[in-house]
VOGU-3710 file (C-alpha; in Angstrom, 3 decimals, decimal comma):
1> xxxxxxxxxx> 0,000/0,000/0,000  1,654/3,274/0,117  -0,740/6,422/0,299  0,829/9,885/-0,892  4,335/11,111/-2,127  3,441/14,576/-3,745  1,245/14,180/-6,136  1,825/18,374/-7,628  3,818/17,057/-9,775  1,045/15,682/-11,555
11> xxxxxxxxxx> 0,161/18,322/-14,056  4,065/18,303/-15,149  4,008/14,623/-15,387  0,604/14,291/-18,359  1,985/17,353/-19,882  5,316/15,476/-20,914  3,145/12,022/-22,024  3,775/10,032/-19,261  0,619/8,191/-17,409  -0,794/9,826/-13,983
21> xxxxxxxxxx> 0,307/9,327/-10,528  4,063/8,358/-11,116  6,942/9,272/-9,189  9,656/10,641/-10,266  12,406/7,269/-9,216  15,074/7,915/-6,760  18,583/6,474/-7,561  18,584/3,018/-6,242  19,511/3,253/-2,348  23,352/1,738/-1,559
31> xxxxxxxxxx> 21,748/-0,169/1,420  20,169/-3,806/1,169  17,707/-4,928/2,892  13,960/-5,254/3,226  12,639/-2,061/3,095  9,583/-1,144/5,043  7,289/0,836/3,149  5,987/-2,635/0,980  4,576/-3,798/3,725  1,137/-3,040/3,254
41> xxxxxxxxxx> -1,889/-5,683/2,634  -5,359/-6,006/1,339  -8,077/-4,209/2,915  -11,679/-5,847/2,140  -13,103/-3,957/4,967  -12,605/-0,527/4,156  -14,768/-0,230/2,081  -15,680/3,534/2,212  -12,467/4,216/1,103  -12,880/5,546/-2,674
51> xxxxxxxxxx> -10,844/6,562/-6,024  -10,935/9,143/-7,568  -10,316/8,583/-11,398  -10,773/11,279/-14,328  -15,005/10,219/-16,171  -14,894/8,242/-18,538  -15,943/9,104/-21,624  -16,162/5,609/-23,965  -17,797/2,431/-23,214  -14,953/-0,023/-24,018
61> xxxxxxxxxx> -11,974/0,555/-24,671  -10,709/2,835/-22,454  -8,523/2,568/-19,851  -8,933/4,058/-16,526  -7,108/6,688/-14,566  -6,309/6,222/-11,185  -6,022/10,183/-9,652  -6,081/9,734/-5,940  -7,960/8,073/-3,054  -10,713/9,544/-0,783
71> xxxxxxxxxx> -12,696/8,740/2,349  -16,584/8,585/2,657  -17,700/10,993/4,985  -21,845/11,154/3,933  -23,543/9,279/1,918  -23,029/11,462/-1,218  -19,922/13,525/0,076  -15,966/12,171/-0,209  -13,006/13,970/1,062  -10,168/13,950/-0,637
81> xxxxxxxxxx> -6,908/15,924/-0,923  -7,272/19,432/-3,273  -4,122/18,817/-4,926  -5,897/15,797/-6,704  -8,102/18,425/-8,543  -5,077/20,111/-10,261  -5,240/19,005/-13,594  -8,853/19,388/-14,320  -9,721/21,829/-12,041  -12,770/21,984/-9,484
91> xxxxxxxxxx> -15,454/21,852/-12,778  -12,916/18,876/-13,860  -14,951/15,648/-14,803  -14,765/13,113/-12,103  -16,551/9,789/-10,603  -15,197/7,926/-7,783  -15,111/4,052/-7,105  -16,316/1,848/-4,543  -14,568/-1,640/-4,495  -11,256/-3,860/-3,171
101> xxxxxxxxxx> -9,910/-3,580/-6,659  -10,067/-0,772/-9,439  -6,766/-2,010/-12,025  -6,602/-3,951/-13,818  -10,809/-4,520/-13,996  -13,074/-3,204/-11,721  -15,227/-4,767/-9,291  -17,133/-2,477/-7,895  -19,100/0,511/-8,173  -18,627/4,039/-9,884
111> xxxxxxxxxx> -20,324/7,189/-8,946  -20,523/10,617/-10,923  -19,445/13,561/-8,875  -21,275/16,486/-9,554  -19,479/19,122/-7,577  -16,326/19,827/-6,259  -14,738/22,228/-3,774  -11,443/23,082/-2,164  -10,844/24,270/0,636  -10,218/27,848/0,815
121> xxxxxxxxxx> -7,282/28,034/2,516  -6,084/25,572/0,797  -1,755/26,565/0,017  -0,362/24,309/-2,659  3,215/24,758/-1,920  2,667/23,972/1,854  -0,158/21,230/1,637  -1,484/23,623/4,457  -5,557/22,532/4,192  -4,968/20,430/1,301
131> xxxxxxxxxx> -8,314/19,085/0,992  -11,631/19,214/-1,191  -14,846/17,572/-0,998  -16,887/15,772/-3,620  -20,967/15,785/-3,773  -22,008/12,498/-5,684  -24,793/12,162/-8,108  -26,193/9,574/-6,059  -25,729/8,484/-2,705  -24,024/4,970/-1,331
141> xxxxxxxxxx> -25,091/2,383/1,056  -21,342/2,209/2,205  -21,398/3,451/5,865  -19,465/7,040/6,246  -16,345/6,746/8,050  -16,449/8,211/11,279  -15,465/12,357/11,848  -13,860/13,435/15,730  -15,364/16,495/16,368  -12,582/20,003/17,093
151> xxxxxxxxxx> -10,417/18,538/20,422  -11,335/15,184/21,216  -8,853/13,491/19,474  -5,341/14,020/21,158  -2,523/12,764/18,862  0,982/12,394/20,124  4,163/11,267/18,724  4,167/7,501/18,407  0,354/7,346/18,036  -0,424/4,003/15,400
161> xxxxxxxxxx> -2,090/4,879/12,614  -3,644/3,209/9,807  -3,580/4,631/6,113  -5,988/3,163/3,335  -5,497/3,728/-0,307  -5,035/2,771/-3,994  -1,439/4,169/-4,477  1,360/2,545/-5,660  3,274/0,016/-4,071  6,855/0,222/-6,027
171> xxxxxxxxxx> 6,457/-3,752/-5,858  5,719/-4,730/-9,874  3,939/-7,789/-8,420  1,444/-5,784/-6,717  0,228/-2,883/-8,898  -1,676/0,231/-7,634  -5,438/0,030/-8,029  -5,876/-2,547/-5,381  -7,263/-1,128/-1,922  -4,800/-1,818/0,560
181> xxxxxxxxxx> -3,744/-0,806/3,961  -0,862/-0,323/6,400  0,584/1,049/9,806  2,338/4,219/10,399  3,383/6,275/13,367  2,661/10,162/14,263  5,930/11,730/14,390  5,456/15,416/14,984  1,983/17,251/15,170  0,580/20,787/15,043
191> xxxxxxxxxx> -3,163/21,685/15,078  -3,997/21,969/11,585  -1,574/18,572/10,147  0,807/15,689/11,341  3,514/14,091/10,291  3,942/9,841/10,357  7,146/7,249/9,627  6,604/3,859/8,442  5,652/1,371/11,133  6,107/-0,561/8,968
201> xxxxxxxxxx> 4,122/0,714/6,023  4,441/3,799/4,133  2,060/6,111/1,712  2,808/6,708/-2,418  1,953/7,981/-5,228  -2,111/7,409/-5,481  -3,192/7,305/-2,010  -3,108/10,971/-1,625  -6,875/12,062/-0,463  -7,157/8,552/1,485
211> xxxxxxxxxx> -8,616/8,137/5,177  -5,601/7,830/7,932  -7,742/6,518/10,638  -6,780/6,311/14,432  -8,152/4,878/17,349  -10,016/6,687/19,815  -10,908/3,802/22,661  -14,080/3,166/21,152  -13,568/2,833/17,512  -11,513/3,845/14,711
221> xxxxxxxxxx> -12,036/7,988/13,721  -10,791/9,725/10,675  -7,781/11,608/12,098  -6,675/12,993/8,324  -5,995/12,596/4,836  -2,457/12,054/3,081  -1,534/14,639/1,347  2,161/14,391/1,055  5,385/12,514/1,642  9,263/11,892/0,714
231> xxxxxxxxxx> 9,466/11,089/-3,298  10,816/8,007/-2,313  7,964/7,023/-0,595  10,172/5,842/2,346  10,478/7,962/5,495  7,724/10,734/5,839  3,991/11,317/5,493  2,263/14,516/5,571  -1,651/14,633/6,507  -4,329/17,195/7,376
241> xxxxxxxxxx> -6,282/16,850/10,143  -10,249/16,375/10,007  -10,500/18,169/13,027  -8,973/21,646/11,583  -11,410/21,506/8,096  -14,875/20,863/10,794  -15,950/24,485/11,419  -15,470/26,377/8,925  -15,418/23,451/6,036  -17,168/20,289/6,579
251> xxxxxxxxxx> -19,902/20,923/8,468  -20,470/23,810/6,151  -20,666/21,320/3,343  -22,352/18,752/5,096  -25,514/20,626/6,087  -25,984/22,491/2,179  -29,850/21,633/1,723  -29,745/19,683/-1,555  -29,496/21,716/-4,949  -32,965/21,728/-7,049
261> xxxxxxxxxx> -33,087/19,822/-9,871  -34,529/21,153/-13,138  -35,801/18,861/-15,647  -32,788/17,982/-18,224  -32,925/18,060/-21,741  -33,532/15,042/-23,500  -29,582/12,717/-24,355  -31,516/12,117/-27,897  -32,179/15,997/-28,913  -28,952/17,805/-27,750
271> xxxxxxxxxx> -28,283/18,913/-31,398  -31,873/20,964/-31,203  -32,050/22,504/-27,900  -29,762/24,768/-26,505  -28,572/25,351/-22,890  -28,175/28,114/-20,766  -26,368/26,210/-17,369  -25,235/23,236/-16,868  -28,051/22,220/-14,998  -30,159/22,215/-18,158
281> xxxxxxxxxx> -27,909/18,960/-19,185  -28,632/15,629/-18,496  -26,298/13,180/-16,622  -23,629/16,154/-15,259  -22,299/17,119/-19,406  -21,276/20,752/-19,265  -22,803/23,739/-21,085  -20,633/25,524/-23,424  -21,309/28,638/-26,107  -18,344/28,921/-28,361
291> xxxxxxxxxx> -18,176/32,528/-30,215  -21,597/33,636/-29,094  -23,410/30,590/-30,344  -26,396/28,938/-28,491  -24,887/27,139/-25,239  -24,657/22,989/-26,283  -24,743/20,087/-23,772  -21,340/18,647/-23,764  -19,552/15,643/-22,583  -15,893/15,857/-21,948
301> xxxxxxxxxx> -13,678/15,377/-24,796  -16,507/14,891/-27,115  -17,933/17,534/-29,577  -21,739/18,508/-29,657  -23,959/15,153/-30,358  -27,347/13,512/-29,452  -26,922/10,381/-27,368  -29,651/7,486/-28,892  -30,227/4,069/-27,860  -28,386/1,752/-25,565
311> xxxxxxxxxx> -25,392/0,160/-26,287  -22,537/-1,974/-24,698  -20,234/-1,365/-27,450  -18,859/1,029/-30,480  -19,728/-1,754/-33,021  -23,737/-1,381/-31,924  -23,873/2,324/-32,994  -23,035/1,648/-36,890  -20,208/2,403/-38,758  -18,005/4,964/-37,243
321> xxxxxxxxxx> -20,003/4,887/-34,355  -19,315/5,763/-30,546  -20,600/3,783/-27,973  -20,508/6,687/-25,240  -20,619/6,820/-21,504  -23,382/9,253/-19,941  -23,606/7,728/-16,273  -20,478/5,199/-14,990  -23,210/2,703/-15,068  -26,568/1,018/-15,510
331> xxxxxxxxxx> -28,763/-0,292/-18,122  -29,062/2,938/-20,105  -25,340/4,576/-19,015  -24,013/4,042/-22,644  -26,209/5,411/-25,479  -24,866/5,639/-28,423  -23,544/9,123/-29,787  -23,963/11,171/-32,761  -22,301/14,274/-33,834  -24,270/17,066/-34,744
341> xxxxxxxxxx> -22,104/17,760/-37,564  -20,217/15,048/-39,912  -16,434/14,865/-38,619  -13,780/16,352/-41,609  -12,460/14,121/-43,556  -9,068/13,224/-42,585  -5,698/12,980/-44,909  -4,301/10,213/-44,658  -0,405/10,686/-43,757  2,738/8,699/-43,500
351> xxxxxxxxxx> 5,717/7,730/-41,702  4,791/6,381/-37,205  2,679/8,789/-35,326  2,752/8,708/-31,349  0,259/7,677/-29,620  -0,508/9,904/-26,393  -0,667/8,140/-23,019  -4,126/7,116/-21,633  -4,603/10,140/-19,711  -4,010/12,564/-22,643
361> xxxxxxxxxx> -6,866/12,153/-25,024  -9,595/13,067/-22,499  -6,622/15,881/-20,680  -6,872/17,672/-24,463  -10,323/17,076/-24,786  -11,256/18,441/-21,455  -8,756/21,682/-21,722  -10,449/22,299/-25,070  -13,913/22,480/-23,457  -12,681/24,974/-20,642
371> xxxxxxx> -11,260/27,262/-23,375  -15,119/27,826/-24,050  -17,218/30,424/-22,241  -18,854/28,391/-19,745  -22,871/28,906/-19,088  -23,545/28,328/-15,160  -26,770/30,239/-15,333
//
């Protein structure tokens, strides 16, 4: 297991082609030895801990990307660490996952988040408040992990913690995506973070946003999140504190009467009826007005369309067609798409062409959308 060596480096990462959530490697160390932070295991009973992974946009073919980890705090709210949100931004598209094992095929559940928010006081350089919270579409059955309230959780150096995640291991036998756990210890604390060593385990790349859970007598509480570490993923682990985001961040959140919900515009007549929020479009696409034109219902990384009948793959919607995800899942998640206007023909060229990592096509596509004027209403 492993939960959180600095994940800011992120956005540098997918802009030179490489795939998400990958350290930078240290020269090997001089020492031998077994080292520590591998010793992590499987954790089938944590099973509010979630990942966060960028929407998908296709119904096969399309591998998934692993962003960070989170913790179930409501039924329909996840907290997670606000450096995850860096490369897509707050209005980014996102679902989260519910399951012992996301990579290499799921088995579990996805959810559509359909609002994100950082903290405010959130410092990247720092990881000071280094958190943000997730509203899902729908809400789980998986029971919330539990919240301390402000000074009833007293953490001291040497405190045993336990850190869940989906990072990365740096074991090639046992790949990130799997939800594991592992032990560390508090090594220095302050009122809004603490610090933790391996004991034996240690967070990575992946497991930044995941619950570090300590026990208070009773039960276990959510003390923090990861939201740092060493690059090595080796000696140090940095996490926020739940009890410094309560007053003035999740309770806040928490007690936000649900948002109205206007009837949508129909998947199969997007091409007709224009938008003015995003709100007005069904299953969480975006609105978006390019030069002054009517406001379209969009899905990330795909151009205006109508979305027809249910499919389970591209080779149901014709020739040349898209079998597209509107919901991560159910009967009628993937309807088949339909642009609104015939793609250009394309010349055909010679000579090898690269192919962009998995996290690039939908990166483009998504930083194409927000260079449109958004319509929020």
């Amino acid at each position: 297991m492993r939960p959180g060596t600095t994940v800011a480096r992120l956005g540098v990462l997918l802009l030179s082609g490489l795939a998400s959530c990958q350290p930078v490697e240290e020269p090997p160390s001089l020492t031998t030895g077994t080292q520590p932070v591998v010793n992590g295991s499987d954790a089938p009973g944590d099973e509010a801990t979630a990942a966060l992974v960028a929407r998908r946009t296709r119904c096969t073919g399309e591998p998934l990307t692993l962003l960070c980890s989170g913790a179930l705090i409501a039924p329909d709210v996840v907290l997670t660490a606000a450096h995850c949100l860096d490369i897509f931004g707050p209005e980014g598209p996102y679902e989260v996952f519910f399951g012992l094992e996301l990579l290499p095929e799921p088995r579990g559940r996805f959810v559509r988040v359909t609002r994100a928010v950082r903290h405010p006081a959130y410092d990247p350089k720092s990881h000071a408040f280094d958190a943000a919270l997730l509203r899902l579409a729908t809400p789980v059955s998986t029971a919330p992990l539990p919240l301390p309230m402000p000074g009833t959780l007293p953490l001291t150096v040497g405190t045993a913690l336990r850190a869940v995640g989906f990072g990365d291991t740096r074991d090639p036998l046992r790949p990130s995506g799997h939800r594991r756990q592992g032990t560390l210890s508090v090594q220095e604390v302050s009122a809004s973070a603490f610090r933790a060593g391996p004991s034996p385990a240690m967070s990575c790349v992946g497991d930044s946003g995941g619950p570090v859970l300590v026990n208070d007598g009773a039960r276990e509480v959510l003390a923090g999140i990861t939201v740092s570490g060493d690059l090595a993923c080796r000696t140090e682990a940095l996490h926020v504190r739940t009890e410094a985001l309560w007053d003035t961040f999740l309770q806040p959140f928490l007690e936000e009467p649900p948002s109205p919900t206007p009837p949508a515009l129909p998947a199969e007549s997007l091409c007709q009826a224009p938008c003015t929020q995003d709100a007005d479009c069904p299953s969480g696409l975006t609105c978006e007005s390019l030069d002054g034109a009517p406001g379209r219902c969009l899905l990330p990384a795909l151009q205006e369309g109508n979305y027809g009948t249910a499919c389970t793959e591209d080779a149901a919607c014709g020739a040349g067609g898209l079998c597209a995800r509107l919901e991560p899942e159910g009967a009628d998640a993937c309807r088949c798409f339909t642009p609104c206007a015939a793609p250009a023909p394309q010349e055909a060229t010679g000579g090898c062409e690269g192919m962009p990592g998995p996290v690039l096509p939908a990166l483009l596509g998504w930083l194409a959308v927000r260079g449109r004027r958004r319509l929020r209403g």
